[in-house]
C-alpha distance (Angstrom), angle and dihedral (degrees) to the residues before:
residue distance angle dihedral
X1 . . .
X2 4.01 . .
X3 3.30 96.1 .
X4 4.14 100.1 -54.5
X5 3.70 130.9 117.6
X6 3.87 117.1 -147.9
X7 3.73 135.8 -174.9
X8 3.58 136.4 -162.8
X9 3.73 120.4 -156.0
X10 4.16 115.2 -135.5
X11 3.34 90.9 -105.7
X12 3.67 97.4 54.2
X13 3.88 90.4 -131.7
X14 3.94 93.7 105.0
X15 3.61 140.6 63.0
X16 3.64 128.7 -172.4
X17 4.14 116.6 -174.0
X18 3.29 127.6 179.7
X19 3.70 124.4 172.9
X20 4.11 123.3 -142.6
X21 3.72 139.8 -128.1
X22 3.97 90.2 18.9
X23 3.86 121.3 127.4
X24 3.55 90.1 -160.6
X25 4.19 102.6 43.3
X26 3.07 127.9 161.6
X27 3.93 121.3 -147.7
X28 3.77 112.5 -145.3
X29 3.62 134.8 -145.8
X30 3.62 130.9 -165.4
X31 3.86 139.9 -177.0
X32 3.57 131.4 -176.0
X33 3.66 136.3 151.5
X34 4.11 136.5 170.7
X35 3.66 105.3 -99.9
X36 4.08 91.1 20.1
X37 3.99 133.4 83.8
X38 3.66 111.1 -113.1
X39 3.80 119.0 -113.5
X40 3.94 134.9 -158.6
X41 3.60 144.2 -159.4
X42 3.91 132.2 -171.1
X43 3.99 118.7 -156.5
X44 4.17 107.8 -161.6
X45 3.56 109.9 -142.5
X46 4.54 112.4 -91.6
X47 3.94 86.4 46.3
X48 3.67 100.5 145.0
X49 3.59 126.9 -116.0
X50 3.67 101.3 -116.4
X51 4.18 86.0 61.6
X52 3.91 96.1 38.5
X53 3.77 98.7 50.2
X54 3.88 84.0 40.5
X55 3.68 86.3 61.7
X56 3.97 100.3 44.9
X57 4.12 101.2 34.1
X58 3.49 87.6 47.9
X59 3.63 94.5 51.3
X60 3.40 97.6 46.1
X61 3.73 98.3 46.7
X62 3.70 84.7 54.4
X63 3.95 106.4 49.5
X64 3.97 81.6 42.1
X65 3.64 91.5 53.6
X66 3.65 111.8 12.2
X67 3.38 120.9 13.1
X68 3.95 105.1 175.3
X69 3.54 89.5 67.2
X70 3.46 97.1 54.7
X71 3.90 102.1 42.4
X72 3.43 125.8 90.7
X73 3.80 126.2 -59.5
X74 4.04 109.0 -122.5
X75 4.00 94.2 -155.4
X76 3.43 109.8 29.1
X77 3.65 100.6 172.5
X78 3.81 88.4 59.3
X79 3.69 94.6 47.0
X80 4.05 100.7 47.2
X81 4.18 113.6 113.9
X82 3.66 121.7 -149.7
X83 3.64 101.7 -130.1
X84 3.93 118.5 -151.0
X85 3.95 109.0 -130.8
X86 3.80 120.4 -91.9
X87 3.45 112.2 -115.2
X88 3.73 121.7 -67.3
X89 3.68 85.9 13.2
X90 3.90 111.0 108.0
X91 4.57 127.3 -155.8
X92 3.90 92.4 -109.3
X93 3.75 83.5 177.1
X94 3.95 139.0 18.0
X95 3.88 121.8 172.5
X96 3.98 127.6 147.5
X97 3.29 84.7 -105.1
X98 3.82 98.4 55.4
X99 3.81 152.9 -36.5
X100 3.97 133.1 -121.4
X101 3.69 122.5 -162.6
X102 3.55 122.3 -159.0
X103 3.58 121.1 -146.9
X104 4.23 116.9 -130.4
X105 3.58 90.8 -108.2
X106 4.18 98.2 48.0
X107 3.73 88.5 -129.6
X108 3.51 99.9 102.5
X109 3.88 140.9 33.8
X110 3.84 146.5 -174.0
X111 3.40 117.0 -152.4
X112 4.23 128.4 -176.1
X113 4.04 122.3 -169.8
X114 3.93 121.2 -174.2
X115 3.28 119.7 -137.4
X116 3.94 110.1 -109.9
X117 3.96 131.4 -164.4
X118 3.57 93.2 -119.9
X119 4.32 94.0 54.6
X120 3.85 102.1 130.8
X121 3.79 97.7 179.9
X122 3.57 95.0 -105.5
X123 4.34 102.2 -178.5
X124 3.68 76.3 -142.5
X125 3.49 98.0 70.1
X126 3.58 118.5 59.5
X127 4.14 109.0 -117.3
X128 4.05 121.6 -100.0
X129 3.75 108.6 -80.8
X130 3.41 147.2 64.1
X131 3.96 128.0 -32.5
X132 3.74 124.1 -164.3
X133 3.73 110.1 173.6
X134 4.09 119.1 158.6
X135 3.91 128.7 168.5
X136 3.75 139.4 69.4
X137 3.76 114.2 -53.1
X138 3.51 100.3 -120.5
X139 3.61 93.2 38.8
X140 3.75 119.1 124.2
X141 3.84 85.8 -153.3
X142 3.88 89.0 59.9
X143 3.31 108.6 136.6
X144 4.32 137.1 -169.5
X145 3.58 134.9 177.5
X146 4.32 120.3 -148.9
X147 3.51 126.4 -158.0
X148 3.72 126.2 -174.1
X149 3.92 117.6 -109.0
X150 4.11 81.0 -118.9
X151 3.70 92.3 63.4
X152 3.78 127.0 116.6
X153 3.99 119.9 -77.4
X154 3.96 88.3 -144.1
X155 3.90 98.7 55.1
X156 4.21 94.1 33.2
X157 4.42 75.7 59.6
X158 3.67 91.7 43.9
X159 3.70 90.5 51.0
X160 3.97 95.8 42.1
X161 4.22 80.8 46.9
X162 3.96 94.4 56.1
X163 4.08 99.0 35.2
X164 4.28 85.4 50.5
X165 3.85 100.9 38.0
X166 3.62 106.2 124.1
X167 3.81 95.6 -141.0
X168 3.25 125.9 108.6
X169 4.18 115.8 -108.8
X170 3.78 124.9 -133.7
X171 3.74 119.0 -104.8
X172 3.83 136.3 169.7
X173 4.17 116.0 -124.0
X174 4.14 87.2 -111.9
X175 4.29 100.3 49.7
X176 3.44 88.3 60.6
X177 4.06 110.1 109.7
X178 3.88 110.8 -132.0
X179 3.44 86.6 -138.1
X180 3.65 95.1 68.6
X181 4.12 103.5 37.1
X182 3.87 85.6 97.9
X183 3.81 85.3 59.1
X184 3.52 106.0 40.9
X185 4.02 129.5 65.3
X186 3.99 111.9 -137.6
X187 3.87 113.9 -143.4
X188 3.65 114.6 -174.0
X189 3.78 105.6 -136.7
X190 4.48 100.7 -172.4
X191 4.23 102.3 74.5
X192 3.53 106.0 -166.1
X193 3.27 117.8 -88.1
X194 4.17 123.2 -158.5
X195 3.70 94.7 -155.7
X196 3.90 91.2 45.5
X197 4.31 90.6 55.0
X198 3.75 85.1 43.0
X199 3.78 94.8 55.4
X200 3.89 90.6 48.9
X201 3.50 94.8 55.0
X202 3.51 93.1 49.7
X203 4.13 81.5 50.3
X204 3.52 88.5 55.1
X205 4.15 97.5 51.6
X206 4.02 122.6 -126.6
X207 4.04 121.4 -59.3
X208 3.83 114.7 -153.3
X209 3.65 96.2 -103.7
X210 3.97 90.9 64.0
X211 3.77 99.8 34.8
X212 4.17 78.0 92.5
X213 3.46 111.8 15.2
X214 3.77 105.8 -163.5
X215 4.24 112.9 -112.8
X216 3.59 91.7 -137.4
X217 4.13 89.3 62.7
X218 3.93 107.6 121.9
X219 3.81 102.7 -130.2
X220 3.48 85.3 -127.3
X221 3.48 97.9 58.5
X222 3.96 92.2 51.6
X223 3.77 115.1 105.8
X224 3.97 115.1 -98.3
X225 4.04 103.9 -122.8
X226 3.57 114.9 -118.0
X227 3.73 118.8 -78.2
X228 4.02 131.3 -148.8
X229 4.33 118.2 -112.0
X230 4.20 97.8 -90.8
X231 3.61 104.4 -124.8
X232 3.56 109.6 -129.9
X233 4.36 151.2 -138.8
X234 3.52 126.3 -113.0
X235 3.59 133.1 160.8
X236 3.73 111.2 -57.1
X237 4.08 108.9 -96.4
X238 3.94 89.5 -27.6
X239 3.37 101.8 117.3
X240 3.87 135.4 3.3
């Protein structure tokens, strides 16, 4: 259907669209129920996994199981929590009409604003709601999630949770944007293990040259068996 992807929860209260063969994408999410205000949420394209499947397992788990808490909220203003920053993370702005925390490393931030009775929808202000935006600024991999001002208290908190957990995330060597090595510190997390190499030779069945290894080989001089690409650590949903 031109190029976009859409799917419809069982409940027909959610709807996740995602368009095709764009670099820039935008994965869509949205909420409505009788009796409830809709909500929405826009993922940018280089979101990382940890945030994205955040979003959509948590959603689903919760319409499946319970729904109230994941509808829309009817008075947002009333029902938005100041959070107090996660540690390391510091209040790099605080207004009535909104707060931005800054995480330790400036590469990533969460940022709330309330809804107020004089909002005029200037374009230049960004909308009431909830801002997650992480990665270098001139990075083409820069990525930022939006959710509505409606949207759920208990997933905004999950979201806030994954973006500010000081763990590192999983990556593979190759997802890792150049742009963003000089930001990032790479941890492999496989040590080498002898008995690990020995079992994947075994896998692999004997070659003539090791059918009858000579005694008199040095150990050093033996060659090393192959080894798997150790997946590596960066900093948790900065960049991706």
């Amino acid at each position: 259907m031109n190029g976009i992807r859409e799917s419809l929860s069982p409940c027909l209260r959610a709807l996740v669209t995602e368009p095709h063969r764009t670099n820039d994408r935008v994965l869509s999410v949205d909420v409505a129920s009788e009796g409830h205000p809709g909500w929405h949420a826009a993922v940018s394209a280089h979101t990382p996994e940890e945030i994205t499947f955040t979003l959509l397992d948590a959603l689903a788990r919760g319409l499946r199981e319970d729904p109230d808490q994941y509808l829309g909220v009817a008075h947002p203003t009333g029902r938005h929590r100041r959070r107090a920053p996660t540690d390391g993370w510091q209040v790099a702005f605080d207004s009535p009409e909104g707060r931005l925390y800054s995480s330790p490393d400036q590469l990533a931030v969460f940022a709330t604003r309330t809804p107020r009775p004089t909002d005029t929808g200037d374009p230049r202000k960004d909308p009431p709601g909830f801002h997650l935006l992480a990665g270098p600024g001139l990075s083409p991999d820069r990525w930022s999630v939006t959710l509505s001002a409606g949207a759920p208290p208990y997933l905004v908190d999950l979201l806030h949770t994954e973006l500010s957990h000081p763990s590192p995330a999983r990556r593979s060597a190759g997802t890792l944007p150049v742009h963003h090595l000089p930001y990032v510190a790479i941890h492999s997390i496989d040590e080498f293990s002898p008995a690990r190499a020995a079992a994947v030779l075994r896998s692999i069945g004997p070659r003539p040259a090791e059918t009858a290894p000579s005694s008199r080989m040095d150990h050093a001089e033996r060659p090393p068996g192959p080894t798997a690409e150790a997946p590596v650590r960066s900093g948790r949903g900065r960049t991706r």
